[in-house]
C-alpha positions as CSV (number, residue, x, y, z in Angstrom):
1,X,29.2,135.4,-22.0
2,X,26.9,132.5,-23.3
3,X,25.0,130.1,-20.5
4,X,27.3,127.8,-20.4
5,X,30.6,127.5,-20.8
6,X,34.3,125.7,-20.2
7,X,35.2,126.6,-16.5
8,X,38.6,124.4,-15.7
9,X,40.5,121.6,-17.5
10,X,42.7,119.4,-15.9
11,X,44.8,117.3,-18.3
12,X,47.4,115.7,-16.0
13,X,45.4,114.1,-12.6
14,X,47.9,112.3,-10.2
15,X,45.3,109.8,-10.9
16,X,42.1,108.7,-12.1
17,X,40.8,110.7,-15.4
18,X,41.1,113.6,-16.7
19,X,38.6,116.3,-17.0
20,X,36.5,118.9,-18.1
21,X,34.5,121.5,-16.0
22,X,31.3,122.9,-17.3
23,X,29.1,126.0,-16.1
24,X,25.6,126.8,-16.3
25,X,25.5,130.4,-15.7
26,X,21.8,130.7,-17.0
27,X,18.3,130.3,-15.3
28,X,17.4,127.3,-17.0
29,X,18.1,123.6,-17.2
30,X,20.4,123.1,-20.5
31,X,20.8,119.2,-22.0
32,X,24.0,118.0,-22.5
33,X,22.4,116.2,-25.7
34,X,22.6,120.4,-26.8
35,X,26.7,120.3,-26.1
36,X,30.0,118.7,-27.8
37,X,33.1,118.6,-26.4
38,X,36.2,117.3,-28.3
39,X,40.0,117.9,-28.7
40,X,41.6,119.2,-32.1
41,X,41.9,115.9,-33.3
42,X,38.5,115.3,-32.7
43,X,38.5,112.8,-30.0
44,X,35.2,113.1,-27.8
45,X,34.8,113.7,-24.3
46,X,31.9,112.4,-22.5
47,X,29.8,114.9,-20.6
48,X,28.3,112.8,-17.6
49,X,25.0,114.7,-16.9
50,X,21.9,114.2,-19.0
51,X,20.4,117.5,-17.6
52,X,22.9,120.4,-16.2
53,X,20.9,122.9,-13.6
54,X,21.0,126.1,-13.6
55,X,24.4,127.7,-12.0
56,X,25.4,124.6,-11.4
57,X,28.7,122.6,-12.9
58,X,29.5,119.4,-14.9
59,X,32.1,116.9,-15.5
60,X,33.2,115.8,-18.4
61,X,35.9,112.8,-18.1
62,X,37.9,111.2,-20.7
63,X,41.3,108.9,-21.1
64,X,44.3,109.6,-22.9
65,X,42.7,112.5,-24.8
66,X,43.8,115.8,-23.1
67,X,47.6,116.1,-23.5
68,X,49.8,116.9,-20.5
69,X,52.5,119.4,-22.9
70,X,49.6,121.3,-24.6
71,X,46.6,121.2,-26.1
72,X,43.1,122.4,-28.0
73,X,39.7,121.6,-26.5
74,X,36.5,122.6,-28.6
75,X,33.4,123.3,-27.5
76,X,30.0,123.6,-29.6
77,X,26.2,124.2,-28.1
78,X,23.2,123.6,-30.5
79,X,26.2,122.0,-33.4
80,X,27.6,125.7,-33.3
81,X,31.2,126.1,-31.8
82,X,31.3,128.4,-28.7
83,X,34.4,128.2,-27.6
84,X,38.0,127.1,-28.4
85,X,40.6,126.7,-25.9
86,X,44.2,126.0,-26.4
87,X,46.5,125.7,-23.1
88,X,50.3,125.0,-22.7
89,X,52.1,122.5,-20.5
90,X,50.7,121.5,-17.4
91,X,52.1,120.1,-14.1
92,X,50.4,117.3,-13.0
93,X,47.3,117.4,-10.8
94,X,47.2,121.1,-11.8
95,X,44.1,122.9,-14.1
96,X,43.9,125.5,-16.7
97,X,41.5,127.5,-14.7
98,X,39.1,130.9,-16.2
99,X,39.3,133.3,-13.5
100,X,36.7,136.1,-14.8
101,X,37.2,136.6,-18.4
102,X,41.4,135.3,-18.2
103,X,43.0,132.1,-18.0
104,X,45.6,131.0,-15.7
105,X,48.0,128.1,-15.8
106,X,48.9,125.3,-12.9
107,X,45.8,126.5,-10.5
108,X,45.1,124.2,-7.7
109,X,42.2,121.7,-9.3
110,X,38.8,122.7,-7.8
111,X,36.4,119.9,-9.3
112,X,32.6,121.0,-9.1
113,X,33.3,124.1,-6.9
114,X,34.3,127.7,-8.0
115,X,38.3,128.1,-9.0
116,X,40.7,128.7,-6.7
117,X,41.9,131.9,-8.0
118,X,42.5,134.0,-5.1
119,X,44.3,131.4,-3.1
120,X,46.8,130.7,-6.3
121,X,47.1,133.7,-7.9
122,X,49.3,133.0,-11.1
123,X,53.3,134.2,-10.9
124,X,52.6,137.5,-13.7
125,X,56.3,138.0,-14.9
126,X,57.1,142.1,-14.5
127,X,57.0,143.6,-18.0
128,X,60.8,144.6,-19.0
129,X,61.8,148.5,-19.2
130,X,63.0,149.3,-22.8
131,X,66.4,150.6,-22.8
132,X,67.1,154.1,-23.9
133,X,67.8,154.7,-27.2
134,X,71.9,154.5,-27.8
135,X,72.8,158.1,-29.1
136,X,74.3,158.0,-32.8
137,X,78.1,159.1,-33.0
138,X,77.5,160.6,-36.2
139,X,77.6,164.4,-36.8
140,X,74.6,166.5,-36.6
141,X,73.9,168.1,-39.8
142,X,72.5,171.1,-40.1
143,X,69.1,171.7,-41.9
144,X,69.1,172.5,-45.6
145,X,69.8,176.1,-46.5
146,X,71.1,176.8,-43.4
147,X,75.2,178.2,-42.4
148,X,76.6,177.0,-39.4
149,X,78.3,179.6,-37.9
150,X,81.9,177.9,-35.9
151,X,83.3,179.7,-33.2
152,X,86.8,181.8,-34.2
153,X,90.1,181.8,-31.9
154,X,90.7,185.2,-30.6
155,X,93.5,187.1,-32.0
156,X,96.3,189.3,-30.4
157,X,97.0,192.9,-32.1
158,X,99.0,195.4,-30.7
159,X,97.3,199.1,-31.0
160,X,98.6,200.8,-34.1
161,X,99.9,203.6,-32.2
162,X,101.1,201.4,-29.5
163,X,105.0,202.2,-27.7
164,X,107.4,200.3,-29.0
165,X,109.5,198.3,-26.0
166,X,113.1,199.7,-25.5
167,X,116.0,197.6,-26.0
168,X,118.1,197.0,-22.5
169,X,120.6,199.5,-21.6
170,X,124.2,198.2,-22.8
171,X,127.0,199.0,-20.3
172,X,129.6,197.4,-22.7
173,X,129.7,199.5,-25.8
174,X,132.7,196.6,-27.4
175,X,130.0,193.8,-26.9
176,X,126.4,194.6,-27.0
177,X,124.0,192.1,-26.6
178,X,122.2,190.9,-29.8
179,X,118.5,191.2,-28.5
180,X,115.6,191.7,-31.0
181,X,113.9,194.9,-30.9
182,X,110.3,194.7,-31.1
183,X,108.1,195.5,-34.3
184,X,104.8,197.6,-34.3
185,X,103.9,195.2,-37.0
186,X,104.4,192.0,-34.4
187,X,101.1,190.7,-32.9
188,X,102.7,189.2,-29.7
189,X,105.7,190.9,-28.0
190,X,109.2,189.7,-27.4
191,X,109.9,190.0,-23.5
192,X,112.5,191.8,-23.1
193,X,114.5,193.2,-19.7
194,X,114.3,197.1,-19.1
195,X,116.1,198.9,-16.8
196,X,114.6,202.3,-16.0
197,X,117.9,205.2,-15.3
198,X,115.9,208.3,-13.5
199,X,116.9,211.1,-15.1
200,X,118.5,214.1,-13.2
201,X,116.9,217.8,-13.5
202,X,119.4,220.9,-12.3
203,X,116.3,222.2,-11.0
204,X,115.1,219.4,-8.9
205,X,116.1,219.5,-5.2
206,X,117.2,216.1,-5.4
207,X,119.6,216.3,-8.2
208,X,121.6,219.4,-6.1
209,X,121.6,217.3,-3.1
210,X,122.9,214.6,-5.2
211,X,125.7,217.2,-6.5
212,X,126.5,218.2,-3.0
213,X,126.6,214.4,-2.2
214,X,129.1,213.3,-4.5
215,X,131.5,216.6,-3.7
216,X,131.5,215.6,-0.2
217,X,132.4,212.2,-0.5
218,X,135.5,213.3,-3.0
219,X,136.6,216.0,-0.6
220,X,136.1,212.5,1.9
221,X,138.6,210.5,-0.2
222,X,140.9,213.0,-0.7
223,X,141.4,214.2,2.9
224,X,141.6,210.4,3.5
225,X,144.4,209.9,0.9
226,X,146.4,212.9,2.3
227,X,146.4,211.7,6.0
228,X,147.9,208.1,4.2
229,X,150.4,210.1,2.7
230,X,151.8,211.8,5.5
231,X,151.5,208.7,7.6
232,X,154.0,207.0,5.2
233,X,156.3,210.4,5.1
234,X,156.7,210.2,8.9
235,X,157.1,206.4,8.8
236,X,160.2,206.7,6.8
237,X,161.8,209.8,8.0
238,X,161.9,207.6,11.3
């Protein structure tokens, strides 16, 4: 940073004139026949010292030159611009104040002193979060030269030697039931009902005590009918 420089500016005063704060940073006495200070439209403002110690500050007043809603102040040492400043809007009896190497915008006026930058710190808005990018509803293609390769439905087949399903066993031989048989060609099988019949060996035990079964019970119903018989015969010979 050069020796000296533009500290604060403070357009808008609640009254009185406004201002321009200057800072000798260096180890020597600097003349303010050396410095110019004037707005973009050229309109001078007076520097009050003749002689500005070192690490000391100066004030430089004018009237009706600084504009409250924004404005450009130049600054030249030795005819050779050092600095050009341009603020914003300022409220009034606030400054456009350098705090380090950054300026800050409606900081309590310090006049002659150092800025008050720790006991206003500026209101730093937080810096938005970019939204994620909206996904695209459009297809993905695949690369060049490439084959997409789409899933296939499953298919059904029925073994080539599979059993075929039986039709249902018909007790009525006049009317029987018209019920598709199934094809070994068919991929998907007609349900059908099945009734299973065991079959009767002569040399299984349980088809002789079947036999033996069904000769009792007739003998049963015979002896049964003759004892009705008789009944009735006595019955009427009474």
């Amino acid at each position: 940073m050069q020796d000296i420089y533009v500290n604060e500016i403070h357009p808008f005063p609640a009254s009185g004139y406004e201002w321009v704060e200057l800072y000798n940073s260096s180890e020597n006495d600097i003349s303010s026949t050396r410095l110019k200070l004037y707005d973009i439209t050229n309109k001078s403002i007076k520097i009050n010292d003749l002689i500005i110690p070192p690490h000391t500050y100066v004030i430089a007043t004018s009237s009706a030159v600084l504009n409250n809603g924004g404005d450009t102040i130049i600054f030249e040492l030795d005819s050779v611009v050092s600095e050009t400043i341009t603020y914003e809007a300022i409220d009034q009896d606030k400054s456009y104040a350098r705090c380090t190497i950054e300026w800050f915008s409606n900081v309590a006026p310090s006049m002659g002193v150092s800025n008050l930058c720790d006991t206003n710190p500026p209101i730093i808005l937080p810096t938005p979060t970019p939204l994620p990018p909206v996904p695209s509803t459009a297809p993905i293609q695949p690369p060049p030269g490439t084959h997409l390769i789409l899933p296939q439905s499953p298919t059904i087949t029925t073994p080539k030697h599979a059993r075929p399903i039986l039709a249902p066993v018909l007790f009525n031989k006049k009317h029987p039931a018209n019920l598709p048989l199934q094809n070994n060609n068919s991929t998907i099988a007609t349900p059908t009902a099945r009734i299973n019949i065991p079959t009767l060996h002569k040399d299984s035990p349980l088809s002789l005590m079947t036999m033996i079964g069904v000769f009792s019970f007739i003998q049963l119903v015979f002896l049964v009918y003759l004892i009705i018989k008789r009944v009735q015969l006595s019955t009427q010979t009474q």
